[in-house]
C-alpha positions in Angstrom: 18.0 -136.1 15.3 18.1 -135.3 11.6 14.4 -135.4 11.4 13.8 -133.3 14.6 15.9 -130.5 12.9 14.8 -131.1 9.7 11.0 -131.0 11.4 11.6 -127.8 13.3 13.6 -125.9 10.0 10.2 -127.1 8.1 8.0 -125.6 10.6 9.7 -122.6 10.7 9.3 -122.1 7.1 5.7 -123.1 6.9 4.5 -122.1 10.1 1.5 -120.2 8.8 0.0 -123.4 7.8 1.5 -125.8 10.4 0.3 -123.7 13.5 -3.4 -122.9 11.8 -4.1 -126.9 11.3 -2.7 -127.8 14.5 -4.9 -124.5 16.4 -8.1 -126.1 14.6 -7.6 -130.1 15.5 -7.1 -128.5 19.2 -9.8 -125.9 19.0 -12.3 -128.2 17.5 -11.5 -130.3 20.1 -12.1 -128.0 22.8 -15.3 -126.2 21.2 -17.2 -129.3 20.4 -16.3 -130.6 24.0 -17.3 -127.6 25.6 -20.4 -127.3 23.9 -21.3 -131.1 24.4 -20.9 -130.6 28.2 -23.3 -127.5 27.9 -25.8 -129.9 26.5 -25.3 -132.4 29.2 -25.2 -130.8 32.0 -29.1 -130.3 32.4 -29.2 -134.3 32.7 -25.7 -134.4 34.9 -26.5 -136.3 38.1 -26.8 -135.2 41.9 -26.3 -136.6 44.7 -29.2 -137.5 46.8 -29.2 -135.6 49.9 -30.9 -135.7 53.6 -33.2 -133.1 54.4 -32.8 -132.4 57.8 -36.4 -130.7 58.5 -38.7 -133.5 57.0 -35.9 -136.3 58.0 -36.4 -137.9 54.5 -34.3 -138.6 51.9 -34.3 -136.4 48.8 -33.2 -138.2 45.3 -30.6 -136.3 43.6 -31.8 -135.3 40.1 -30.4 -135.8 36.4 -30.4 -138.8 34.3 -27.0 -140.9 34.5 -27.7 -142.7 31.2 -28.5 -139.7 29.3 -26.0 -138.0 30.7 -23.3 -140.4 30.1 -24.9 -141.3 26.3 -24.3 -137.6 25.7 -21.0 -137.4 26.6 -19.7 -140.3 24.6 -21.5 -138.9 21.8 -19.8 -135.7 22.3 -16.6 -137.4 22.5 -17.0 -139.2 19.2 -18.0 -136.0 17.4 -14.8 -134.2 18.9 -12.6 -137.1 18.5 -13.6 -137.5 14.7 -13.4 -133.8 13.8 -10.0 -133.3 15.6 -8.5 -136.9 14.2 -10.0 -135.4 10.5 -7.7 -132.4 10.9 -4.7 -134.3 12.2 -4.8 -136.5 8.6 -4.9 -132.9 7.1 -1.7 -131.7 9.0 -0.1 -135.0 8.0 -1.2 -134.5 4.0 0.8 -131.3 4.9 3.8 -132.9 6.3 4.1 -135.4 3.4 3.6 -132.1 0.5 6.3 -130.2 2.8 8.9 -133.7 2.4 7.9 -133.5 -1.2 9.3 -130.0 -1.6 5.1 -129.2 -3.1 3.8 -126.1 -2.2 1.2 -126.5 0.6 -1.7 -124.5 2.4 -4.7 -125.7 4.9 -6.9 -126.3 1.9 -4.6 -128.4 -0.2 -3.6 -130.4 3.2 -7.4 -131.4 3.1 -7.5 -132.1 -0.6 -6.8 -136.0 -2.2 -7.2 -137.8 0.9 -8.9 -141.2 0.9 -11.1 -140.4 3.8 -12.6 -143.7 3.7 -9.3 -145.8 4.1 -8.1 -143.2 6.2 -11.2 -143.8 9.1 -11.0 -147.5 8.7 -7.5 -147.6 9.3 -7.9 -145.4 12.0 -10.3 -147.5 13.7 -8.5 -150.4 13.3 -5.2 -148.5 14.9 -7.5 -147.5 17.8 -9.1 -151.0 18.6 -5.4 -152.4 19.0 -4.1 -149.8 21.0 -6.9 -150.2 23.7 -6.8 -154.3 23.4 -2.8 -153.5 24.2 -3.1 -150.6 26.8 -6.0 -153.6 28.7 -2.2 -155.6 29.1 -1.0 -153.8 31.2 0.3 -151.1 28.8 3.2 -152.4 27.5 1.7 -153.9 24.5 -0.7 -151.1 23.1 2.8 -148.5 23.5 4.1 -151.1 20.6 1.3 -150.9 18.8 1.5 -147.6 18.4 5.3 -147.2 17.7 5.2 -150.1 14.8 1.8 -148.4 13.2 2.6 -144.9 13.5 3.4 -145.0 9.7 -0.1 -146.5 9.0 -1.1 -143.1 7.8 1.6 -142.0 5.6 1.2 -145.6 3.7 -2.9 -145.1 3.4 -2.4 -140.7 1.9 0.7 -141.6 -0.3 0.7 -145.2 -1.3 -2.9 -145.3 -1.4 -2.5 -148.4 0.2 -5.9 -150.2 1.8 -5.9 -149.8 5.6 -4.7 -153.4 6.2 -1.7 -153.6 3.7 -0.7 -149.7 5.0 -1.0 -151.3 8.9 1.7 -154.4 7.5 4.0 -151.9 5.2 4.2 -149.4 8.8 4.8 -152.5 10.8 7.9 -153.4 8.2 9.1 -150.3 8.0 9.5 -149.7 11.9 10.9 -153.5 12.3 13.3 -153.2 9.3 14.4 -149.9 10.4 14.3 -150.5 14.7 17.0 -148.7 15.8 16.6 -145.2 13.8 12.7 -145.6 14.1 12.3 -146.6 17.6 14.6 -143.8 18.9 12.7 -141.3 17.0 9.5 -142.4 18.4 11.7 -142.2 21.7 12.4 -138.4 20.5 8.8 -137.7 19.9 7.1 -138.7 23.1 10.2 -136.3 25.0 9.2 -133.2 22.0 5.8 -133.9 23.0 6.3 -134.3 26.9 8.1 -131.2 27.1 5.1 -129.2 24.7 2.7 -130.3 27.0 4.7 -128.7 29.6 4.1 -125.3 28.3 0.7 -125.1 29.4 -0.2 -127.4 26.7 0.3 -124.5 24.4 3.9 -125.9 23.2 1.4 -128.9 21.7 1.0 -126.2 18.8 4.2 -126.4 17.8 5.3 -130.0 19.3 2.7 -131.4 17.5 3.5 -130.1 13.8 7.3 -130.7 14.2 6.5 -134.2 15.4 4.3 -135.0 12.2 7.0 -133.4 10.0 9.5 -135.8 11.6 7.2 -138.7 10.9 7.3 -137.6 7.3 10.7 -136.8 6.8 11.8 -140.5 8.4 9.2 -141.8 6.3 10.8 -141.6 3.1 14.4 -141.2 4.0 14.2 -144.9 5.4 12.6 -146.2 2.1 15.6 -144.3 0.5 13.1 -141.5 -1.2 14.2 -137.7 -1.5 13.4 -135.4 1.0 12.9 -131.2 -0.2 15.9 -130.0 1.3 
């Protein structure tokens, strides 16, 4: 609960850059998306119909393959660009915890990209091998790596060794970390709620948290 206030006192505060990186992940999101589906939709499929004055048979048209090969594309693009600006917001969280002053282009600025992708990859690829059984276990992959990120922009640490330092943290610290994991999905839930627009400030106070437990569980200050 201390980090959910903390978060929302934060976001209040810097709320002017909070609310403009989490408006661009969602709106790159949504622009690349939209446009992607612009592109397809020439090679979308149809359903073959029956024509009822030549009795015959007509073949839908489009091109499944392409069609589908463009989407995924799409989906990569959007996916990247969004998950680029989310690492950006969470730079931001961890200069806020720091008491630093922080704007969108600093939040950008000193970040390992490389590290950053691979361990984001590797995140990824566990969370759909444990959402494939039955759920359960890619919902713990998440919770015990959520602090991959934080370990890989301020420790510097290689994605690996950030992926086992998150995984201590959250099993060392279970009972405060799991319940604010619990605290984030309901924060989340509930911004979703609001015509998805309560994401804008869900999201931000969420990653702030995430910051803010972050150090105060490896017994580091936190900017008042």
């Amino acid at each position: 609960m201390n980090a959910i206030q903390w978060a929302w006192t934060k976001f209040t505060q810097n709320v002017g850059t909070m609310l403009t990186l989490a408006l661009a992940a969602i709106l790159v999101y949504a622009v690349v998306y939209g446009l992607g589906f612009l592109v397809a939709q020439p090679f979308a499929p149809e359903a073959d119909t029956f024509n009822f004055e030549t009795g015959q048979i007509e073949e839908g048209g489009g091109n499944f393959w392409v069609y589908t090969a463009v989407l995924m594309l799409v989906a990569g693009i959007a996916i990247a660009a969004g998950f680029a600006v989310m690492t950006a917001l969470t730079h931001a969280a961890l200069k806020i915890a720091r008491g630093e002053p922080v704007n969108p282009g600093a939040a950008f600025a000193g970040i390992p990209w490389g590290s950053v992708v691979v361990a984001a990859i590797l995140i990824g690829i566990g969370s759909f091998v444990g959402l494939l059984l039955c759920y359960l276990p890619g919902l713990i992959w998440q919770f015990v790596t959520m602090y991959t990120m934080y370990f890989v922009i301020d420790r510097r640490l290689a994605p690996v060794d950030a992926i086992k330092a998150s995984i201590q943290l959250t099993t060392q610290n279970l009972g405060p970390t799991l319940l604010f994991f619990l605290l984030a999905i309901v924060v989340g839930f509930v911004g979703a709620l609001l015509c998805g627009i309560g994401l804008l400030v869900a999201v931000p106070v969420i990653v702030l948290g995430q910051a803010y437990t972050y150090r105060a569980l490896q017994n580091e200050p936190v900017a008042p």
